[in-house]
C-alpha positions, 0 to 999 in steps of 0.5 A: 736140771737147771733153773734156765732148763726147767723154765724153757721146758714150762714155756714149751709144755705152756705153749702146748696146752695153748696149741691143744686148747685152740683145737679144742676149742675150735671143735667143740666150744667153750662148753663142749670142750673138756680140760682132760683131752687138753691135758692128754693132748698137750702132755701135761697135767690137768693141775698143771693147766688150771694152776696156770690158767685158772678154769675152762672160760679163763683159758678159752680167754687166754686162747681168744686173747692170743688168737686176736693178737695173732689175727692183729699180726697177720691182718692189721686194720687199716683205714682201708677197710675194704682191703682190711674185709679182703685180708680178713676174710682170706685169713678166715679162709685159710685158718679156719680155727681162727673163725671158728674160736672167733665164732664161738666166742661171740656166742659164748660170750654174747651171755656174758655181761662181764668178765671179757678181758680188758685186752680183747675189749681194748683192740677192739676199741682201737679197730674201731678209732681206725674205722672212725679215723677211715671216716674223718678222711673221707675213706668210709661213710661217716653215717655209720657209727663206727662199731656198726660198720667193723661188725657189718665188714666182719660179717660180710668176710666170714659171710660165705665162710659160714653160709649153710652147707645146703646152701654151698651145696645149692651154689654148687662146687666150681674151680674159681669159688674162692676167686669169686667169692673174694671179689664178691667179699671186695665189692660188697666191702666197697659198698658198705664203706663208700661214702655216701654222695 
């Protein structure tokens, strides 16, 4: 087999244990998450994985770090933080493994002081200058700090994404929920942004 051929088949079987870890670990977690079933889910070794990617938080990393850029694709932050809410939450709705990686990592690494990588640190440094950039255009209250409001418009995108079962179940089934929810999830951005007059 060719240098070229071996190299292709590296990337495609890398590809698969990233693809089997992101299930993985949107359905159990960093620590419910087990490299073996990673291993037996993508065809490949379990060496194989931690040669590549060191141990189960350095590959839940890659996965956070290739999934943030996948939502950086698909919903790009613009100074309209109320479409950017809108587009996040309709992401979310949509592929809900990206919500739930996204969710386990805020409570997985809530307990980490360091060790988050510099790239994931580094996009949410520039989510935060386009926040402050919608603030110096008069687009969004300059009275919050910046972090704050991106934290309080993702909350409000993921709000009724991860509101309790029993409280969906309160709610009741109805055929325009989504439709609803959505333009609760804009008016309520609308709020939060608005300048305050």
């Amino acid at each position: 087999m060719t240098t070229r051929a071996t190299q292709a088949r590296g990337l495609e079987t890398r590809q698969r244990v990233l693809e089997a870890a992101l299930a993985e670990f949107a359905r159990h977690g960093v620590d419910g998450a087990r490299i073996n079933r990673i291993a037996a889910q993508a065809r490949a070794s379990k060496e194989r994985i931690y040669a590549w990617f060191g141990d189960k938080d350095a590959l839940f990393d890659t996965v956070m770090q290739v999934g943030l850029e996948e939502l950086s694709r698909v919903v790009p932050i613009t100074t309209d933080l109320v479409d950017y809410t809108v587009r996040l939450h309709d992401t979310f709705a949509t592929r809900p493994d990206l919500q739930r990686i996204a969710a386990w990592a805020w409570l997985h690494d809530r307990e980490r002081t360091e060790g988050v990588s510099a790239q994931r640190v580094a996009g949410y440094r520039r989510k935060v200058e386009v926040v402050r950039e919608a603030q110096r255009a008069g687009l969004a209250d300059p009275d919050w700090p910046p972090h704050h409001l991106l934290a309080a418009l993702i909350a409000l995108a993921t709000s009724w994404l991860t509101a309790p079962v029993e409280l969906r179940q309160v709610a009741g089934d109805r055929p325009d929920a989504d439709e609803i929810t959505r333009d609760q999830v804009r008016r309520a951005a609308q709020r939060l942004v608005r300048p305050a007059c």
